[in-house]
MMTF fields as JSON, N, C-alpha, C and O atoms, coordinates in Angstrom:
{
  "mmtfVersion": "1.0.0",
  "mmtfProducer": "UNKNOWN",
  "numBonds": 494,
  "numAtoms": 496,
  "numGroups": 124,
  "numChains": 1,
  "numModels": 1,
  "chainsPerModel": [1],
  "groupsPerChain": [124],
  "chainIdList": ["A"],
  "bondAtomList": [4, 2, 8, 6, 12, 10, 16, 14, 20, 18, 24, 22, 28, 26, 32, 30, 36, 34, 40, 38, 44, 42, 48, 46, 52, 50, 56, 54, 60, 58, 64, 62, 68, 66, 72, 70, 76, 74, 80, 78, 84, 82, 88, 86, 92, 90, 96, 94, 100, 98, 104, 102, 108, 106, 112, 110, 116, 114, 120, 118, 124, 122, 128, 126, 132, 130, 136, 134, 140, 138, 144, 142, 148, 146, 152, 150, 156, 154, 160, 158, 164, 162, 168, 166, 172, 170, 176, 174, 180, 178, 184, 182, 188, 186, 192, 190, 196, 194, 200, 198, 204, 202, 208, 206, 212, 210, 216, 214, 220, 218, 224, 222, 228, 226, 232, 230, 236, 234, 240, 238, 244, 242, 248, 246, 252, 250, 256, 254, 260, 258, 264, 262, 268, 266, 276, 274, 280, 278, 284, 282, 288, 286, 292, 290, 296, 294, 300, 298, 304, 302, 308, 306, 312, 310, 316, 314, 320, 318, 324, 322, 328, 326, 332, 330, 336, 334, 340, 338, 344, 342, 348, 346, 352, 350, 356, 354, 360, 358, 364, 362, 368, 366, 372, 370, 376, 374, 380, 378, 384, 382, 388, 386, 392, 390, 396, 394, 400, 398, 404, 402, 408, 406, 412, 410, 416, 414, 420, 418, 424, 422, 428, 426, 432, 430, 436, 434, 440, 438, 444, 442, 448, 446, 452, 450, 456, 454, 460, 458, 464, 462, 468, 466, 472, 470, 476, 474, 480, 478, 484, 482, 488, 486, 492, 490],
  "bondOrderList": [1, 1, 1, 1, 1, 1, 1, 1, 1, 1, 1, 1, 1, 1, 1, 1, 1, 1, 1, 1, 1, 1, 1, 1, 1, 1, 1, 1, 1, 1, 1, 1, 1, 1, 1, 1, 1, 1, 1, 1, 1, 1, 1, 1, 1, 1, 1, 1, 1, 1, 1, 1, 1, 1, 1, 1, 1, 1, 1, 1, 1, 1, 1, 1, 1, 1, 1, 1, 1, 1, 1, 1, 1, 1, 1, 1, 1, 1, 1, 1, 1, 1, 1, 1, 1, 1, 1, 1, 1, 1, 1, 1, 1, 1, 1, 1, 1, 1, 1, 1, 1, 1, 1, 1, 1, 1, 1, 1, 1, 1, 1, 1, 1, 1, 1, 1, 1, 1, 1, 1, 1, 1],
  "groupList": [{"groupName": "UNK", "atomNameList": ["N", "CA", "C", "O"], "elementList": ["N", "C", "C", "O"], "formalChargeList": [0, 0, 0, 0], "bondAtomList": [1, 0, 2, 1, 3, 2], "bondOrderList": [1, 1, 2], "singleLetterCode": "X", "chemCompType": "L-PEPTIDE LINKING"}],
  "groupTypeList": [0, 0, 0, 0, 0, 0, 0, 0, 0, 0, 0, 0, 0, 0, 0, 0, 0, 0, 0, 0, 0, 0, 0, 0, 0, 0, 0, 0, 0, 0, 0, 0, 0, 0, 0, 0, 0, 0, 0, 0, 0, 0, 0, 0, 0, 0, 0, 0, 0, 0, 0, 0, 0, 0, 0, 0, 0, 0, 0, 0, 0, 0, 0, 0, 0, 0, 0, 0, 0, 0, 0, 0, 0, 0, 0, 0, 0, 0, 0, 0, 0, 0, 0, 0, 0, 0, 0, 0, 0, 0, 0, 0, 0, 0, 0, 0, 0, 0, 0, 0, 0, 0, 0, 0, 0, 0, 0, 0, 0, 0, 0, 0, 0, 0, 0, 0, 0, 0, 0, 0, 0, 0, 0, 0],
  "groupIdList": [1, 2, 3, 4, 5, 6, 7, 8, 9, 10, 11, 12, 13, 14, 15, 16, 17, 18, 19, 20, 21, 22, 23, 24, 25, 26, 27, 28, 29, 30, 31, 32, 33, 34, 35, 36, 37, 38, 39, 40, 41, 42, 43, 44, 45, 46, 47, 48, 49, 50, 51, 52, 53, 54, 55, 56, 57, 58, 59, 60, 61, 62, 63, 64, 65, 66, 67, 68, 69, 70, 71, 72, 73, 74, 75, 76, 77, 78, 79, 80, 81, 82, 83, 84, 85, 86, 87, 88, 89, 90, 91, 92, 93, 94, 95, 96, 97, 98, 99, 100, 101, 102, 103, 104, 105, 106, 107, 108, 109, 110, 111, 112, 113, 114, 115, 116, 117, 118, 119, 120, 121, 122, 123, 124],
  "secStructList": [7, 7, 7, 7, 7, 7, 3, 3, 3, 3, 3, 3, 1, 7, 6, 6, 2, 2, 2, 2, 0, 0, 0, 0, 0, 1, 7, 7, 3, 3, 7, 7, 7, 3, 3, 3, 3, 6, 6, 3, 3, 3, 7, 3, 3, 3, 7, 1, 1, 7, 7, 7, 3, 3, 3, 3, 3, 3, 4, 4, 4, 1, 7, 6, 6, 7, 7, 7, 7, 7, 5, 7, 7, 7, 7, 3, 3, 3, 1, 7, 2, 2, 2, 2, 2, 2, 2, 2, 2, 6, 6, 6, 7, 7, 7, 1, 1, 7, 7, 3, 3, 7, 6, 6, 1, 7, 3, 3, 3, 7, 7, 7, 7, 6, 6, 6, 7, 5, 7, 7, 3, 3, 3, 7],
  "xCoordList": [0.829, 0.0, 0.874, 1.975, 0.344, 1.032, 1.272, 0.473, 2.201, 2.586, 1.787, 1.002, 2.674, 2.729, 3.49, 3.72, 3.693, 3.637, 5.183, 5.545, 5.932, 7.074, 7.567, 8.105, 7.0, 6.836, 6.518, 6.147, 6.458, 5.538, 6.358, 7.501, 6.16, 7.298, 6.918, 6.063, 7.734, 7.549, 8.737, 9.754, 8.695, 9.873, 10.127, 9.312, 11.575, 12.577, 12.994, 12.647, 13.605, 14.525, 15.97, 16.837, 16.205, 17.532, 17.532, 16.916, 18.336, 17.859, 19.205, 19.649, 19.76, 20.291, 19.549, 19.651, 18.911, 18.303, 17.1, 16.926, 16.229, 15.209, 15.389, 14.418, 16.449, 17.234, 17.31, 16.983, 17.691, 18.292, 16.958, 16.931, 15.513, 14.473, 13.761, 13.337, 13.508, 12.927, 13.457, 12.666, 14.848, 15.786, 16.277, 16.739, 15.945, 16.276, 14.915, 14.44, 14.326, 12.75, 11.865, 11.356, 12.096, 10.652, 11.014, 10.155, 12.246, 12.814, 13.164, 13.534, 12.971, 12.759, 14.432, 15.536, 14.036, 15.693, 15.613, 14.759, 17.004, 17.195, 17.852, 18.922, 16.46, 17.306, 17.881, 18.522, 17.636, 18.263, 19.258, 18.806, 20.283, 20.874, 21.73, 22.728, 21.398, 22.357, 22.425, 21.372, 23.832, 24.126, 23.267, 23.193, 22.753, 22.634, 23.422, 23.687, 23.777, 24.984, 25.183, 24.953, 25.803, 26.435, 25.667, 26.003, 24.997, 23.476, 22.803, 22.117, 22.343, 20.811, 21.406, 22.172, 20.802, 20.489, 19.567, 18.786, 19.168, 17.438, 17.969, 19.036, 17.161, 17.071, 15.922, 15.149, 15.581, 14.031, 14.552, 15.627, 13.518, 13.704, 12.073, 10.97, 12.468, 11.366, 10.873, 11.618, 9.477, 9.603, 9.873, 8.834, 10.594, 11.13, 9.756, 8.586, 10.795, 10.06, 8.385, 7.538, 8.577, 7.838, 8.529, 9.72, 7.87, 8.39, 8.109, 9.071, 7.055, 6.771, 7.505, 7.671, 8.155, 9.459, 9.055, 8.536, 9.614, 9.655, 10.551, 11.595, 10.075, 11.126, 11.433, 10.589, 12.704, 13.052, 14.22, 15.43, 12.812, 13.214, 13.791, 13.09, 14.699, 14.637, 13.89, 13.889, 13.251, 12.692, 12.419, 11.448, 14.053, 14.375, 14.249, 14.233, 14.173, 13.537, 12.521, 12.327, 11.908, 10.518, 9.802, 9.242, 9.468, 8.199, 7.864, 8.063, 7.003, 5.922, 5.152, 4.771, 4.985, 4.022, 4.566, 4.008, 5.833, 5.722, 6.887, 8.093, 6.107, 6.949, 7.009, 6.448, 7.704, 8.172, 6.871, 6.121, 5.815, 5.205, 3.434, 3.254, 2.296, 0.948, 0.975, 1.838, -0.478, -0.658, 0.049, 0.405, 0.612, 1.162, -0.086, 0.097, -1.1, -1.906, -1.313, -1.551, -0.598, 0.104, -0.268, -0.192, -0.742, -1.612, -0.703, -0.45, 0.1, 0.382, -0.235, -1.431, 0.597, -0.586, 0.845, 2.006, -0.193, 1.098, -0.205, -1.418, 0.458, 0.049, -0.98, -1.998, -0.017, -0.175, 0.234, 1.253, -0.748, -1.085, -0.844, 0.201, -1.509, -0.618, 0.542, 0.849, 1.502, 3.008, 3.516, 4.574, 2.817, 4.24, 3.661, 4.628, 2.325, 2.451, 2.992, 3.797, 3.159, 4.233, 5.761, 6.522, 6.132, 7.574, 7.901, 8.412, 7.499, 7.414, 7.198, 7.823, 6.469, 6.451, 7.57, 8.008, 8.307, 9.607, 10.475, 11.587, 10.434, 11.711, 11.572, 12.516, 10.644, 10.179, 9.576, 9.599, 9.026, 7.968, 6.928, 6.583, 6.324, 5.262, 4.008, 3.871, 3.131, 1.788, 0.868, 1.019, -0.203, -1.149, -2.097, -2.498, -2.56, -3.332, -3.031, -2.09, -3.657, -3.443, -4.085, -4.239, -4.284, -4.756, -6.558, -7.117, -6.888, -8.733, -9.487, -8.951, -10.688, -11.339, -12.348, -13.461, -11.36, -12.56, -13.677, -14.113, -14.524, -15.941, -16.16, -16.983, -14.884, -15.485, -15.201, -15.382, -14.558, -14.619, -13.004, -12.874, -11.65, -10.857, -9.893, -10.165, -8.621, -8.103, -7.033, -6.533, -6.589, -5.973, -5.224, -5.382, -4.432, -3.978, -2.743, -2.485, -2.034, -1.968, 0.019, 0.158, 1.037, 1.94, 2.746, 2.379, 3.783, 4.56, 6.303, 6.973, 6.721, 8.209, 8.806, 7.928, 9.92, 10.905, 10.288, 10.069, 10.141, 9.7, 8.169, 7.779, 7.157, 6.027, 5.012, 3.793, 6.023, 5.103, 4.019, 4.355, 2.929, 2.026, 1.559, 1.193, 1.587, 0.994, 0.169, 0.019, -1.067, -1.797, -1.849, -1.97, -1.771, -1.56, -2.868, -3.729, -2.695, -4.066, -3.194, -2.221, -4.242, -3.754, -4.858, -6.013, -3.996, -5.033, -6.005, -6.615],
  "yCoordList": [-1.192, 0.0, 1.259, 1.211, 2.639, 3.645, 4.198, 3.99, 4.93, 5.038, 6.585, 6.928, 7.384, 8.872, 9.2, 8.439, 10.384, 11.31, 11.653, 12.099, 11.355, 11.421, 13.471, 14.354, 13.418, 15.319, 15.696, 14.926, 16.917, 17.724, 18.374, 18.375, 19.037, 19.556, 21.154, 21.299, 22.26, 23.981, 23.914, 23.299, 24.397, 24.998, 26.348, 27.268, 26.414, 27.224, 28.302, 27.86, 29.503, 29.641, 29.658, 29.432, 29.987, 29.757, 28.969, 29.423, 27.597, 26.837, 27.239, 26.184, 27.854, 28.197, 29.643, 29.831, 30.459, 31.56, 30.758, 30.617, 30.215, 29.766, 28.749, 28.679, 27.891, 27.122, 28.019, 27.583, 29.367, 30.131, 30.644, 31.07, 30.881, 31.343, 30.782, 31.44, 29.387, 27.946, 27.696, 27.44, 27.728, 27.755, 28.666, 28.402, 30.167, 31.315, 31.968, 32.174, 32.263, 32.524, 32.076, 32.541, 30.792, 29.713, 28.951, 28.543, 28.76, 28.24, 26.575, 25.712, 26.439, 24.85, 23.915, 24.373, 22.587, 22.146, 21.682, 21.015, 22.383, 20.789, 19.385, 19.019, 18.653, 17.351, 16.383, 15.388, 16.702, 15.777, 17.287, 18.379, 16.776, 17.597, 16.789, 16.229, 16.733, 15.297, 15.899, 16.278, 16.057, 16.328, 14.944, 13.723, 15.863, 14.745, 14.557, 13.535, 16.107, 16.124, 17.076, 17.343, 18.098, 19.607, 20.511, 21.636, 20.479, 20.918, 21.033, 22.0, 20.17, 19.744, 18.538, 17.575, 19.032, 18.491, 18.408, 19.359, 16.942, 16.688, 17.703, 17.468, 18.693, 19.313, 19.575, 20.205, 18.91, 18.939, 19.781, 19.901, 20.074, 21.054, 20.318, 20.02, 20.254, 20.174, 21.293, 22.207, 21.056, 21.407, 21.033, 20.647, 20.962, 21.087, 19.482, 19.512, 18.423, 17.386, 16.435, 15.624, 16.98, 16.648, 15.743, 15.883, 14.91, 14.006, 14.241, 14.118, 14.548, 15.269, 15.998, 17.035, 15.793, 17.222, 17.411, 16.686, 18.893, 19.888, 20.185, 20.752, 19.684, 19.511, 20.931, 21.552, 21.456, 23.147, 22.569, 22.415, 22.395, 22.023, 23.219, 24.207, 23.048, 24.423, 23.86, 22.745, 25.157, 25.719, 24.467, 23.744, 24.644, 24.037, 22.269, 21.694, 21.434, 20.136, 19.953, 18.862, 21.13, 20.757, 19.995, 19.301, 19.757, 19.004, 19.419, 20.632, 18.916, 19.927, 20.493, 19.946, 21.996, 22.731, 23.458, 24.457, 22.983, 23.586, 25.001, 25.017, 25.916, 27.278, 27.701, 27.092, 28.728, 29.692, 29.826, 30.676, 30.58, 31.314, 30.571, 29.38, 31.506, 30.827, 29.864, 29.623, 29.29, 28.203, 27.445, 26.812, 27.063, 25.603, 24.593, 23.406, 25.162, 23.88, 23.242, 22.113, 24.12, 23.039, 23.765, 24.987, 23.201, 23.588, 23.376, 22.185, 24.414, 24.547, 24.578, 24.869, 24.217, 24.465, 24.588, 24.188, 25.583, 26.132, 25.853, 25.86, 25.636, 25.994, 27.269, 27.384, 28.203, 29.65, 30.489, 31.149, 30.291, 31.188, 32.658, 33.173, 33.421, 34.732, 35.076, 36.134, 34.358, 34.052, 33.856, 34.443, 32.662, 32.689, 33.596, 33.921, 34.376, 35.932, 36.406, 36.618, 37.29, 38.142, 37.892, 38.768, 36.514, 36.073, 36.491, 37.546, 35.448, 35.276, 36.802, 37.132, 37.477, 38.93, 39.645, 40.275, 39.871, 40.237, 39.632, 39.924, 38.521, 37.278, 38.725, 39.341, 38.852, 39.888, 38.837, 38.987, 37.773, 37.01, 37.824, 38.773, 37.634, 38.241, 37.164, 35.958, 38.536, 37.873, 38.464, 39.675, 37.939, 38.277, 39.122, 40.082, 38.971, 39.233, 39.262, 38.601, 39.819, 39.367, 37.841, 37.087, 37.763, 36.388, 36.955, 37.972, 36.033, 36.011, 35.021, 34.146, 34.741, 33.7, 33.201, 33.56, 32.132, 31.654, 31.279, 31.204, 30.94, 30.837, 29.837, 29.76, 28.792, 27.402, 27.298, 26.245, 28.618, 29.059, 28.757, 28.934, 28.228, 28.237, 29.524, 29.967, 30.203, 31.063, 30.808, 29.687, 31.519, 31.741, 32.621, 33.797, 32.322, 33.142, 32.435, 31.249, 33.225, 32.942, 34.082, 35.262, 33.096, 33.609, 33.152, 32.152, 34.072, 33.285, 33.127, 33.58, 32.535, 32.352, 32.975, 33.038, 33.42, 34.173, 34.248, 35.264, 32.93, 32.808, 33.083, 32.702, 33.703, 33.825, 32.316, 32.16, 31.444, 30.44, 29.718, 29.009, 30.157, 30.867, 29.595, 28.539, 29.729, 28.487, 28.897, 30.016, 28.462, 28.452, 28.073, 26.897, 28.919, 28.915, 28.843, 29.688, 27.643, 27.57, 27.105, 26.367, 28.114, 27.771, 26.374, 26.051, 25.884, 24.435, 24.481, 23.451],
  "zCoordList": [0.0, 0.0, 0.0, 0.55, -0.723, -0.114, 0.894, 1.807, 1.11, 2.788, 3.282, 4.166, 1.882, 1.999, 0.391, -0.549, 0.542, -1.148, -0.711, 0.378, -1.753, -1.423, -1.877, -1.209, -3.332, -3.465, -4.254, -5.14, -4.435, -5.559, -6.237, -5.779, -7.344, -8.008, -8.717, -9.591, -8.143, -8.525, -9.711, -9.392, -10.819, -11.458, -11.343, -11.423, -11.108, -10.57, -11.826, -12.922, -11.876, -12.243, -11.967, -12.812, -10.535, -10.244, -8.883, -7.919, -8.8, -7.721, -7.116, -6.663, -6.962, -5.926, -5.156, -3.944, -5.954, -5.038, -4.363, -3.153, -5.497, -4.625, -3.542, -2.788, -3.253, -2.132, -1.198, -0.095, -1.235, -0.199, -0.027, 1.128, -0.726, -0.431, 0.491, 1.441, 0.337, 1.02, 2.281, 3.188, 2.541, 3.571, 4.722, 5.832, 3.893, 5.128, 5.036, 6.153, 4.261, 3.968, 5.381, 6.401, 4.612, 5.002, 6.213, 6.995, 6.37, 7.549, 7.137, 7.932, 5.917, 5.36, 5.575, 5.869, 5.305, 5.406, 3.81, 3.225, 3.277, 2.116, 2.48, 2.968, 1.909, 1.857, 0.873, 1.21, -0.277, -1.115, -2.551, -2.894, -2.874, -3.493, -4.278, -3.824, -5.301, -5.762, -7.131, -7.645, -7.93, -9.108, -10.322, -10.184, -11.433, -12.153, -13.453, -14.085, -13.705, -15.074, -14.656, -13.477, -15.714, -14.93, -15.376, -15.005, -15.859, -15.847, -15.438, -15.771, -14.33, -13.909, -12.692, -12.721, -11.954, -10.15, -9.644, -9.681, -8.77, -8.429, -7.027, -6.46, -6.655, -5.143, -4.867, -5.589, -3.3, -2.939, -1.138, -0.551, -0.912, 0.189, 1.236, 0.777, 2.398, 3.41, 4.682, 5.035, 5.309, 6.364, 7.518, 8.052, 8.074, 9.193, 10.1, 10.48, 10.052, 10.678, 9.517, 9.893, 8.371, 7.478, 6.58, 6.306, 6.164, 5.015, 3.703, 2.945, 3.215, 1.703, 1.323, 1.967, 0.276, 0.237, -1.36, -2.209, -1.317, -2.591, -3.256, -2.933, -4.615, -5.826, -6.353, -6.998, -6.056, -6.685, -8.257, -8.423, -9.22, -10.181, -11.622, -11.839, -12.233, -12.685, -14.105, -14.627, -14.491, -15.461, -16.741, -16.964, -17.572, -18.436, -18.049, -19.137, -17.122, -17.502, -16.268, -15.732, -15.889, -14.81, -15.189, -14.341, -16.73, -17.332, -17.94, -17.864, -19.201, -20.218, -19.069, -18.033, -19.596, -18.785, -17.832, -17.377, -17.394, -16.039, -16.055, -16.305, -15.744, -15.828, -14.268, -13.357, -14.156, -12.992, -13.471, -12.991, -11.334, -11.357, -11.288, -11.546, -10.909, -10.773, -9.619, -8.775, -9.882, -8.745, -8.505, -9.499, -7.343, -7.607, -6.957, -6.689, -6.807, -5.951, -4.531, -4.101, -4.003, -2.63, -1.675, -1.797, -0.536, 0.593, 1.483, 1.663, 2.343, 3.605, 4.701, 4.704, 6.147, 7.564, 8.232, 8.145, 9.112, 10.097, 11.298, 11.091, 12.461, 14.233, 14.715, 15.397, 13.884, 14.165, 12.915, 12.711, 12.222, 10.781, 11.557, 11.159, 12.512, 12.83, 12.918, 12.37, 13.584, 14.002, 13.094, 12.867, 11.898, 10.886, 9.921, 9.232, 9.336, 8.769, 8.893, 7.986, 10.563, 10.824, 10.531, 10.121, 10.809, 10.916, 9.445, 9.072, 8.711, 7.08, 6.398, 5.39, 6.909, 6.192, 6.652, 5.69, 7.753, 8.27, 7.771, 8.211, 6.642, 5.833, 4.541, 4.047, 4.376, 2.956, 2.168, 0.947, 2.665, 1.779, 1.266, 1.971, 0.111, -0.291, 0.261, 0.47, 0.355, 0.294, -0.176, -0.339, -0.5, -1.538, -0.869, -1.527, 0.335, 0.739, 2.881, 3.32, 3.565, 5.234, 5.124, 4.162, 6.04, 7.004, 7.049, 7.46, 6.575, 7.072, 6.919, 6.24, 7.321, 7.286, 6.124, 5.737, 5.73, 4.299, 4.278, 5.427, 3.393, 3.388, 4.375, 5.287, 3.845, 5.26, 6.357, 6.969, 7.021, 7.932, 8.661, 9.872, 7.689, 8.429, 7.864, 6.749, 8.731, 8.873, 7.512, 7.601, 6.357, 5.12, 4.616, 4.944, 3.885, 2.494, 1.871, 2.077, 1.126, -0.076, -0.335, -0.658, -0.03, -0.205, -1.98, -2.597, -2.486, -3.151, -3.036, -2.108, -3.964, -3.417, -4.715, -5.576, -5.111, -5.508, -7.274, -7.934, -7.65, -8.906, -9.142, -10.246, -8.282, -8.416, -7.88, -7.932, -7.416, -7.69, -6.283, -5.334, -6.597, -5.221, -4.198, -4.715, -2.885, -1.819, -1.468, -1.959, -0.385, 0.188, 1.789, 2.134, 2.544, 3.803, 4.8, 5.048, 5.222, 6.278, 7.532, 7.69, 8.58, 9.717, 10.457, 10.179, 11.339, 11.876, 12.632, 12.915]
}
């Protein structure tokens, strides 16, 4: 059976800024960094005690389709959606919008990371 989702995948333009975005930003760890030619390196980045990790893929072989920037469809949760607003907006993260309550009634919004490429932040 499956266990869990091993990761999802954003294309990058520069995976070394967006590494340093994910990492001093977001507070994230990288964990896998592995050359694959001199070109191109698989690097996935986590949060902190999470196993799903995030593929900071660049641009040129993300996949058909996949550009810097827009939705990525990936749903974050933090403890304290206030605490990490404030923190995260003092990193100079962007956000789209404050913190407020969505229709279904839990606490939201909507940050992005260096390349435009936008999350969704719900608090628990």
């Amino acid at each position: 059976m499956i266990s869990h989702i091993h990761s999802t995948t954003v294309a990058v333009a520069d995976q070394d800024a967006a590494l340093d975005f994910y990492v001093n930003a977001l507070g994230w760890e990288k964990a896998m960094d592995v050359p694959l030619s001199p070109e191109m390196r698989f690097l996935t980045v986590v949060p902190p005690g999470a196993t799903t990790q995030l593929v900071l893929a660049h641009a040129s072989w993300a996949g058909e389709g996949k550009t810097p920037g827009g939705h990525s469809g990936i749903s974050l949760v933090t403890p304290d959606i206030d605490a990490t607003y404030e923190l995260l907006t003092a990193r100079g993260v962007k956000f789209k919008e404050p913190v407020a309550v969505m229709p279904w009634g839990q606490r939201a919004t909507w940050f992005s990371d260096l390349d435009g490429n936008e999350f969704f932040l719900v608090g628990e």
